[in-house]
N, C-alpha and C positions, 0 to 999 in steps of 0.2 A: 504494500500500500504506500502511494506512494503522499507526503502532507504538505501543503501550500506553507512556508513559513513564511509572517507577517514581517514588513524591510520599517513599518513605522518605526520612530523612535518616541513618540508621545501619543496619549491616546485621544481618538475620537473620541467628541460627542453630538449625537445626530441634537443641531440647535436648525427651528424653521424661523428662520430672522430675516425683515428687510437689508438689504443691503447695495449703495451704489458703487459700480466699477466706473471708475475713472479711464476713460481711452483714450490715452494721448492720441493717435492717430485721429481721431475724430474731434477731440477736442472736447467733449464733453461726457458727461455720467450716463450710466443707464443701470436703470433698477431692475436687482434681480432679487434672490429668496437664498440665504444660506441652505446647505443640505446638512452639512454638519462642519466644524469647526476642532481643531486642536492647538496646541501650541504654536507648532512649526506651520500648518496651514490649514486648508478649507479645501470644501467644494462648494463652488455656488450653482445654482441654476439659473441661467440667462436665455434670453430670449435667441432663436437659432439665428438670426438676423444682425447676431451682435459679429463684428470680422477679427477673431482672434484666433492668434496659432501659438502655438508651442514659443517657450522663450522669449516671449513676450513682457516687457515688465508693466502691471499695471496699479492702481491703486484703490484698494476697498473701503467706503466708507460705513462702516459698523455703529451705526444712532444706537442712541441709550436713552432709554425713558429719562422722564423728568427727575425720578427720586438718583438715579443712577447718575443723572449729568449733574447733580446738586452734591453730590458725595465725591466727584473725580472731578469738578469741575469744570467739564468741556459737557457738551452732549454728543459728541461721536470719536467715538477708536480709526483712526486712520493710520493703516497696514500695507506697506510695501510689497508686492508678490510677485512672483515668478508666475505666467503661465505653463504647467508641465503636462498638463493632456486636458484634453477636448473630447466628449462622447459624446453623440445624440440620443435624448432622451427617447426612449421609445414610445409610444402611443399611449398605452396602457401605464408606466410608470409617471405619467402625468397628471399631478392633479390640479383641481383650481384653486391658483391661489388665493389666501387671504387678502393681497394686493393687488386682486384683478381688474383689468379694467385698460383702458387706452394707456400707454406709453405714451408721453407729449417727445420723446427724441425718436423714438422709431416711429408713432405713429400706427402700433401694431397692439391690440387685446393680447395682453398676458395671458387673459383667460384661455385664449383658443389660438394662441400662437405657437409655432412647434418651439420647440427648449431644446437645448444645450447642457448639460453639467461640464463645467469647467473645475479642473482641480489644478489647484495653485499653492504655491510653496513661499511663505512669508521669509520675502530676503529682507537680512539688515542689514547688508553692502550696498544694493542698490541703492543711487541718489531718489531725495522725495522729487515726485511729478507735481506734484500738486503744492502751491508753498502758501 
């Protein structure tokens, strides 16, 4: 028998959180839904329309409720990442999101728009994009 061993070095936790990716190339955010979240990185779900590849560096904006931004002082976690793979979601692993509804940068229902899971690897070498 032959057993998959896990290459993580921190554990997941599946967290369903808004969250906006910063695209340099476009110049502007677009909102997706975390899948889940660890130390070193994430997966988010983004709409399949968003144009990212591998090695990509781009920037997540992680909001914090009011009680959270009154205790850390900001209201959002802004995180550095590596794009390291790209899947399409399938049909059936899609649900609707809690933040469904028009996208004003793409212009496309979250609700019924095909997704993306992007998994990305929080660098602290890279420079911030966003300042």
């Amino acid at each position: 028998m032959v057993t998959m061993m896990d290459r993580r070095r921190h554990q997941r936790n599946q967290i369903d959180w808004p969250v906006s990716v910063y695209h340099p190339r476009l110049g502007m955010f677009v909102n997706g839904r975390s899948v889940d979240v660890s130390q070193s990185g994430a997966k988010i779900s983004l709409p399949i329309a968003v144009p990212l590849r591998p090695g990509q560096v781009v920037e997540l904006n992680f909001p914090r409720t009011s009680t959270l931004a009154k205790m850390a002082g900001c209201f959002s976690r802004i995180k550095t990442a590596l794009v390291v793979r790209i899947e399409a979601e399938s049909p059936a692993s899609q649900k609707d999101s809690p933040a469904a509804g028009a996208d004003p940068w793409l212009g496309v229902s979250q609700k019924r728009s095909r997704r993306q899971t992007v998994a990305v690897h929080f660098d602290k070498n890279a420079l911030s994009l966003v300042r």
